[in-house]
C-alpha positions as CSV (number, residue, x, y, z in Angstrom):
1,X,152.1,70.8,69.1
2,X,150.8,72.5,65.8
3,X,152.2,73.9,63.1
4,X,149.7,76.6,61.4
5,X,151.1,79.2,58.7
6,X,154.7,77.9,59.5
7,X,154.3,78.8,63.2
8,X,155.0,76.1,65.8
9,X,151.6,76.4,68.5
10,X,151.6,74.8,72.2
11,X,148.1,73.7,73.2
12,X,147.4,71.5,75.7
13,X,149.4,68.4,77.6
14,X,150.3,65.0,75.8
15,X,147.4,63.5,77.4
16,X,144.7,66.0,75.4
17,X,143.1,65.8,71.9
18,X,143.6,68.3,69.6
19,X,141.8,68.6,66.5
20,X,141.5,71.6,63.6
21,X,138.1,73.1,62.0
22,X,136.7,75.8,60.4
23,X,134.5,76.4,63.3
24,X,132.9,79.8,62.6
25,X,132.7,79.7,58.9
26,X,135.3,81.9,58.2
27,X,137.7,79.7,56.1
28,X,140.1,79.3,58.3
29,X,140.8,76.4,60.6
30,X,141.5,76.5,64.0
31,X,142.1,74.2,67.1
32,X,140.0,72.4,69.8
33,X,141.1,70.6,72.5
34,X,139.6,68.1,74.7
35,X,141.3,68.2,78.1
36,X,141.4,64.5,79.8
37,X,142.3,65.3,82.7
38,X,138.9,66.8,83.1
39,X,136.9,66.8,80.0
40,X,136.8,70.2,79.5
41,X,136.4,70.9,75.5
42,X,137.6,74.6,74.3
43,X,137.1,75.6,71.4
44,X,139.4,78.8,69.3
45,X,137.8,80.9,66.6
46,X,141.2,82.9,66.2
47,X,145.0,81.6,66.1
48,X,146.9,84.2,68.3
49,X,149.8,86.7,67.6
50,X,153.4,85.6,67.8
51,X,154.7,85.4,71.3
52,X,151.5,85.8,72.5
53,X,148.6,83.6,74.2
54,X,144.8,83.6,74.5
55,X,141.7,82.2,75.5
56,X,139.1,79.9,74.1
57,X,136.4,81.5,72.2
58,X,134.0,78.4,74.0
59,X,134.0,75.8,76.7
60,X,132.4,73.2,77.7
61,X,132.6,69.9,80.5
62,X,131.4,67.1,78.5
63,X,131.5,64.6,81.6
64,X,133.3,61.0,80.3
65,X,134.3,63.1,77.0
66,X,137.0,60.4,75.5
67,X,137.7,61.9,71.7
68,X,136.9,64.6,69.5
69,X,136.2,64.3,65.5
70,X,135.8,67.6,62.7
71,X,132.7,66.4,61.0
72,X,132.7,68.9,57.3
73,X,130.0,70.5,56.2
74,X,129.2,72.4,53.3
75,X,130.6,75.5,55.1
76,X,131.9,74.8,58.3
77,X,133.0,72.0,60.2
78,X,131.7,70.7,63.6
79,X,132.7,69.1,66.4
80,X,131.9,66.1,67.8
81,X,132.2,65.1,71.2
82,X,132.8,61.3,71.9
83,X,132.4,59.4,75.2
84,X,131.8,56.7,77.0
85,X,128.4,56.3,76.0
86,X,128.0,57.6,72.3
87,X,128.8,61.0,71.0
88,X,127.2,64.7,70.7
89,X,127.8,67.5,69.0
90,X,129.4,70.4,71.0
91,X,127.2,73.0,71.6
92,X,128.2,76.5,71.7
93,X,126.8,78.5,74.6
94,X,126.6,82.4,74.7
């Protein structure tokens, strides 16, 4: 569970990571998650709209993913992917 702007937000099992970043650069942060169960990372540019649900704005498998960590920048934040043998920035794809 996450609380944003005094709004309670379901995202993902007990078993997942979630982390919040400023992903995009637009000053606000927002979630990923790292799903264990099969190390799928998604990441969310956008919080949705009460009662309402949507979908990542990226994912990603990171095979043996274990963690995620925000790393700041000067301007936006990025995400780090750690596994079993080191760690990597996630990379958006298109």
């Amino acid at each position: 569970m996450i609380i944003h702007d005094g709004r309670r937000y379901a995202i993902g099992t007990s078993d997942d990571t979630a982390v919040l970043g400023d992903w995009n650069c637009d000053g606000t942060t927002t979630p990923a998650l790292l799903r264990s169960a099969d190390s799928q990372v998604a990441v969310f540019h956008h919080w949705p709209p009460p009662d309402d649900v949507i979908a990542p704005s990226q994912v990603a498998v990171h095979p043996h993913a274990r963690d995620l960590e925000v790393v700041s920048g000067p301007s936006c934040d990025r995400l780090r992917v750690i596994d079993t043998t080191g760690s990597r920035f996630f990379e958006e794809t298109p």
